[in-house]
C-alpha positions in Angstrom: -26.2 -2.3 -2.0 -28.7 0.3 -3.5 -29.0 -1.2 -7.0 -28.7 -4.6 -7.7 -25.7 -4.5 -9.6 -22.6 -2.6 -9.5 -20.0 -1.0 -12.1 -16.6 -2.7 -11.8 -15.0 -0.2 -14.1 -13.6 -2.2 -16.6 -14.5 -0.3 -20.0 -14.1 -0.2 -23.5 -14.2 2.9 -25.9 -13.7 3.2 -29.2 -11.3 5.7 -29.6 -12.9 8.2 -31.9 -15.2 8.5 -28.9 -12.3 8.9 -26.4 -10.9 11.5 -29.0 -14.4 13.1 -29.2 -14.4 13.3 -25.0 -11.2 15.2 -25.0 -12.3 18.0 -27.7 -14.9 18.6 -25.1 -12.4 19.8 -22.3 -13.5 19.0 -19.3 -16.8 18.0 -20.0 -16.9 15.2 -17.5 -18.4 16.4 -13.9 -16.2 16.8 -10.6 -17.1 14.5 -8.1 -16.4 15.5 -4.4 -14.8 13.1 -1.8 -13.5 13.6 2.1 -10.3 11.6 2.5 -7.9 10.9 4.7 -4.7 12.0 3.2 -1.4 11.6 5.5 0.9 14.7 6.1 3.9 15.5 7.8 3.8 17.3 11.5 6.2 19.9 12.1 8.8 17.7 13.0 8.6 16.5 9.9 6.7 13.0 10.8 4.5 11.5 8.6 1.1 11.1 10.3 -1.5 8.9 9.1 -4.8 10.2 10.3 -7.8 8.6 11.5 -10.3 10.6 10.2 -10.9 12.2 7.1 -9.3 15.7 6.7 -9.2 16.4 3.4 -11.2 16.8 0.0 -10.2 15.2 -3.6 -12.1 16.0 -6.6 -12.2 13.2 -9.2 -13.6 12.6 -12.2 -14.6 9.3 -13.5 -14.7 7.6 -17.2 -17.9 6.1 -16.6 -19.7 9.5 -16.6 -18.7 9.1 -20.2 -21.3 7.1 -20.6 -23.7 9.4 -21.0 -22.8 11.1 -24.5 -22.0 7.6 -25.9 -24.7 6.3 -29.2 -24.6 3.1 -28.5 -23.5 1.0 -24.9 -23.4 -2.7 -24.0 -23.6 -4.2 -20.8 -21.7 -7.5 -19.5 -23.4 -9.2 -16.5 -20.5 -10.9 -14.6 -20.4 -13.2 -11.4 -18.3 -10.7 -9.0 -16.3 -14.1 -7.8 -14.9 -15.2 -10.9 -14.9 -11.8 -12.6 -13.8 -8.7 -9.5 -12.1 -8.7 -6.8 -11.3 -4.8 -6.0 -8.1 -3.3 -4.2 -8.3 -0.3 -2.8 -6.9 -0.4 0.9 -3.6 -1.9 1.5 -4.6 -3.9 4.0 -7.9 -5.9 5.2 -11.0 -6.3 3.1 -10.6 -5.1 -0.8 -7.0 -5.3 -0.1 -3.9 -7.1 -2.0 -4.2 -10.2 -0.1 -8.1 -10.5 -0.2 -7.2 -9.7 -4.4 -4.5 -13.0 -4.0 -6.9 -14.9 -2.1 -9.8 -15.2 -4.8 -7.8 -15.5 -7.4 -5.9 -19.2 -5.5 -10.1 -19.9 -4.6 -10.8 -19.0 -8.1 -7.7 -21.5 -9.9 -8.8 -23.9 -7.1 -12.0 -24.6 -8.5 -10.6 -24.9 -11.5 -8.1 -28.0 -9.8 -11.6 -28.9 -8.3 -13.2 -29.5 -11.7 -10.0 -31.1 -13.3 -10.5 -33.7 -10.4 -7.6 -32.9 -8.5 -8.6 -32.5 -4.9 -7.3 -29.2 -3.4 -7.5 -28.8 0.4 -10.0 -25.4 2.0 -10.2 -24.0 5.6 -13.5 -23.8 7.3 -14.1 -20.8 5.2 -13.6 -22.6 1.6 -10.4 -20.7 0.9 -7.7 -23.0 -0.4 -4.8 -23.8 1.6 -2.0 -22.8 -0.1 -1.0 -21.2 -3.3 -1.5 -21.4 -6.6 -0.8 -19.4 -9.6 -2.2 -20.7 -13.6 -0.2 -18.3 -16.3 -2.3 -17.1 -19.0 0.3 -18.5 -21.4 -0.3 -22.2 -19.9 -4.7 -22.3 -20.5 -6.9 -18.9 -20.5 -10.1 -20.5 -19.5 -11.4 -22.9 -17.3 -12.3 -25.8 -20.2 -8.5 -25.0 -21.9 -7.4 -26.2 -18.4 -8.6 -29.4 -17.7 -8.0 -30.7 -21.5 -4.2 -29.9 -20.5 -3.4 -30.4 -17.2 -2.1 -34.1 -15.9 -5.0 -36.1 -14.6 -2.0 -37.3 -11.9 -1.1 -33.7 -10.8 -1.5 -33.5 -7.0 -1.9 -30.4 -5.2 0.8 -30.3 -2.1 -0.1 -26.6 -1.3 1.9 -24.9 -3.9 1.5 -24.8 -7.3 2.6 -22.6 -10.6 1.7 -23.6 -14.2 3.2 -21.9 -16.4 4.3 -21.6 -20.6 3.8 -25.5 -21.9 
């Protein structure tokens, strides 16, 4: 990493300012990128390729930023607050998403005193999934959950 901290690209606008941003018509500047983007061969085959062979332009809301009065900033720990997906499989993908989340709720288990089984890397083996609608935060979790829950490998907590 370049800079010590990263965007995550969660924002917030008021929307007088999004309004403002569109009056502007394409104010916002193109940004370039080489891609790999699958096609068909002339049989009609869809081939994925390995290199890239193609160019996106893109524009993105955070160079917005820039004609804005007034910003704030939210310092976040990247393990409890991001975990990106972009590739469909491998590193940043759905699974690697699925996977700190169960770490993330296990900690939560962790803290409750429930003792939740990890691999030699510290991911927690098995699922688990906490709803929003059964405790939004960590401390809203252990005044509700069971202090005789046991974690088997699978768990769901959902609407009380």
């Amino acid at each position: 990493m370049k800079f010590r901290a990263g965007n995550i690209a969660t924002h917030v606008f008021d929307v007088e300012f999004i309004e403002q941003e569109n009056r502007k018509k394409q104010s916002l500047p193109w940004h370039l990128a080489h891609k790999k983007i699958p096609y068909l061969d002339q049989e009609g085959k869809r081939v994925e390729p390995d290199e890239p062979n193609g160019y996106k332009f893109e524009m993105f809301v955070f160079d917005a930023l820039q004609d804005t009065t007034s910003a704030a900033i939210l310092e976040v720990k990247r393990e409890r607050e991001f975990s990106p997906v972009k590739n469909a499989e491998g590193k940043a993908s759905p699974q690697t998403a699925r996977r700190d989340l169960v770490n993330f709720y296990g900690t939560w288990l962790e803290k409750a005193g429930i003792d939740v089984p990890r691999d030699a890397d510290g991911n927690v083996e098995g699922a688990i999934e906490i709803s929003p609608l059964y405790a939004l935060d960590e401390q809203e979790f252990a005044a509700k959950v069971p202090k005789d829950l046991t974690f088997d490998g699978r768990l769901y907590l959902g609407e009380d």
